[in-house]
N, C-alpha and C positions, 0 to 999 in steps of 0.2 A: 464584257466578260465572255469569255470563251467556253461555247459547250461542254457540258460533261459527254464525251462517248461513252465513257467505261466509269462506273462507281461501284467497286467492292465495300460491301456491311458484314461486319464480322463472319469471314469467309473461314470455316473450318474444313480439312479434308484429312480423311482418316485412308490409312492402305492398310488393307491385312489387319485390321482392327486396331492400328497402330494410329496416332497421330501424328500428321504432317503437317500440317498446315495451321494454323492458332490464330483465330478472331482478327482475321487482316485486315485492317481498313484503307483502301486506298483507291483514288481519286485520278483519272487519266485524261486531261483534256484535249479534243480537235486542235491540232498542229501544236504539240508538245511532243518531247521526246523524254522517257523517263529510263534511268538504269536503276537497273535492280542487283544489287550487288552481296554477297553472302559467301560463307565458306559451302565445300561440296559437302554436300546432303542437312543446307539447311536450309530446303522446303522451294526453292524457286525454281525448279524443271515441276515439280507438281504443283504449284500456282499458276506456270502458267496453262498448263495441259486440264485444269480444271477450269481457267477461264475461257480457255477455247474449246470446252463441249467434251471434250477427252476419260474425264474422271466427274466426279457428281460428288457435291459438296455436300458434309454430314451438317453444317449447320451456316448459316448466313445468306446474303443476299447477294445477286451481282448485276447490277444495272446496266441493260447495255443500251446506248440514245434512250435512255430513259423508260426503257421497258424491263422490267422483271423479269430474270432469266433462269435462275439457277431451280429452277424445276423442266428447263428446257434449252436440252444440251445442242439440240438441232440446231436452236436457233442462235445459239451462241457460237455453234462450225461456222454457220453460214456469215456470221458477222463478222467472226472476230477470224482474220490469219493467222497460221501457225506452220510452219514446216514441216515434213514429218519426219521421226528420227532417222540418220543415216544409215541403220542397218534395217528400215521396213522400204525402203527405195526398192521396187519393184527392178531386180537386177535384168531381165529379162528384156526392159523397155530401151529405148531412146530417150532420154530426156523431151526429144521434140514429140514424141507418140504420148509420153505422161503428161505434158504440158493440155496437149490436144483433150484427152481424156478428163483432165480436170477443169476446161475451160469449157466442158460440152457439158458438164457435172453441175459447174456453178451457172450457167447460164446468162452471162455477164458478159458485156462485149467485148471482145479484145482488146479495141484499143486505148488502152488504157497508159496513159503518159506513166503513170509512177510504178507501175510494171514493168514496161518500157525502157525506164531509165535504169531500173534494178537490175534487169537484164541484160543491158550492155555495159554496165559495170564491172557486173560479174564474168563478162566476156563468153554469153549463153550460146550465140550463136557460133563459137568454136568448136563448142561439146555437143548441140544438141541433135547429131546424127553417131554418135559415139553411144556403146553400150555401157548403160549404169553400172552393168557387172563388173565392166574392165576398168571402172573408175578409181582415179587414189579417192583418200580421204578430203581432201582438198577440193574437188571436182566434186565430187556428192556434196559438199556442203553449200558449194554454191547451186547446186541444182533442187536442194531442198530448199533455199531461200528464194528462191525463185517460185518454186511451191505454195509460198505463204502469200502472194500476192496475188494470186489468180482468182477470179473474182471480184478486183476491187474493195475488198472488204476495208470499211472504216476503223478499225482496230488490225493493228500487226503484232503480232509478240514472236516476237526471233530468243531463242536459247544458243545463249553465248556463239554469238555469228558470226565473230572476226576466228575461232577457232580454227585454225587448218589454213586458214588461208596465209599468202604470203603480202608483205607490206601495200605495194602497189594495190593489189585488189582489195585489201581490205580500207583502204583509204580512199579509193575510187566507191567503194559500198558506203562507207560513213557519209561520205561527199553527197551520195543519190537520195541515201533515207532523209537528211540532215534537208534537202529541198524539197523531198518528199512533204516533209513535218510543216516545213515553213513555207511550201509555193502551194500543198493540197489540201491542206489541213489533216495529214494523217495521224491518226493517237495512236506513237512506237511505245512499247514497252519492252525493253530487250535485257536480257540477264547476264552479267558480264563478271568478269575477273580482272581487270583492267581499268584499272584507276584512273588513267591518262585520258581514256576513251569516257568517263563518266564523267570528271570533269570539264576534257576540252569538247565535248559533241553535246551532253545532255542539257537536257532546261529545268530538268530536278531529280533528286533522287532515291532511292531509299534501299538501307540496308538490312537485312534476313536476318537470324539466327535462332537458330531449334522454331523452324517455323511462326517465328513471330517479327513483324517489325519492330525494329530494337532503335532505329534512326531514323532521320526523314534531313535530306538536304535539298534546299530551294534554292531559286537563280544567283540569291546573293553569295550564299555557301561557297556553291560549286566556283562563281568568280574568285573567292577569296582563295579554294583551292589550286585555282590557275597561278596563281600568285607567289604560292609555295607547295609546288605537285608533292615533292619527298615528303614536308610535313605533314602534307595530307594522306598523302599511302601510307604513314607510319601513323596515324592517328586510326588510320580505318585499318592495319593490322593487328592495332591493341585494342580496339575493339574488337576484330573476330576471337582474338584469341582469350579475352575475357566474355565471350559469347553475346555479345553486343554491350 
């Protein structure tokens, strides 16, 4: 059986006294890949910015290698990867001067294969003497995903990653993380809108709505939806729009 890295217990998070997030329970194992799939603003950029340290959960637990964390946001930055949004990208830097700065931050050795490989996917070494400022949107997304890996950390949560990018790079990305999952045993958990991408990459899956898991798809699922993609993006449209 395959380590648990990451186990969420009824994870609630509240913003502005509002609730977002509802008694999530869910389960990420060492070299699995999981999509998290949901309409916009049902709860999955603040699930995952509260399991990576970002926001503080008004009620649940979140286990990270089997440690108790959600009284301790530091140590869930330090474990778990996450990007940071594309308009907090320091415009000022280099990608290769931010790079620098976060790898002297997390204190983690460079060389790092699944870094490595995430960054010439994304083609880092073309932009990384180029200013963030003068970047498209396209260009900051791959230098914020790049961001989520430094350090090494055993948990990576990427917010909808293939966004901006064009086909080639976003298939040379699916290609990196996908032996990321299976050659290092990394626990992905990435939030997407693309159905194609959940079924042909993920190893299970589960779907949001008004902050609550409303579905849960496993390896056999997701195969069965290889089998009939349309049927399956039209079954996962009626359920967003009946709110799971």
């Amino acid at each position: 059986m395959k380590p648990v890295s990451l186990d969420v217990l009824g994870l609630s998070v509240a913003l502005g006294g509002a609730p977002v997030v509802r008694t999530v329970d869910l389960a990420l194992n060492a070299g699995e890949w999981c999509g998290l799939v949901g309409a916009n603003g049902s709860g999955k950029t603040t699930l995952l910015r509260c399991l990576a340290g970002r926001l503080k959960p008004q009620a649940g637990e979140i286990m990270l290698q089997g440690e108790a964390t959600a009284a301790d946001p530091a140590r869930r930055s330090h474990g778990v990867g996450l990007g940071p949004q594309l308009e907090r990208l320091p415009k000022g830097l280099t990608p290769e001067e931010l790079m620098a700065v976060l790898e002297q931050a997390s204190g983690a050795p460079p060389d790092d294969p699944v870094g490595a490989a995430v960054r010439e996917a994304l083609g880092f070494d073309r932009l990384k003497a180029r200013s963030i400022g003068a970047m498209s949107a396209g260009q900051r997304q791959r230098i914020s995903i790049c961001c989520a890996f430094v350090g090494r950390p055993p948990v990576v949560l990427l917010d909808e990653p293939f966004n901006w990018l064009d086909p080639a790079v976003a298939h040379d990305l699916k290609t990196a993380l996908k032996a990321a999952v299976r050659d290092h045993g990394l626990a992905l958990l990435t939030a997407l809108h693309d159905t194609a991408t959940l079924a042909g990459w993920c190893d299970h899956g589960v779907l949001m709505a008004e902050g609550r898991i409303v579905a849960r798809f496993d390896s056999a699922d997701l195969a069965r939806a290889r089998q009939d993609l349309t049927g399956f993006e039209a079954d996962l449209v009626a359920r967003l729009r009946a709110g799971g």
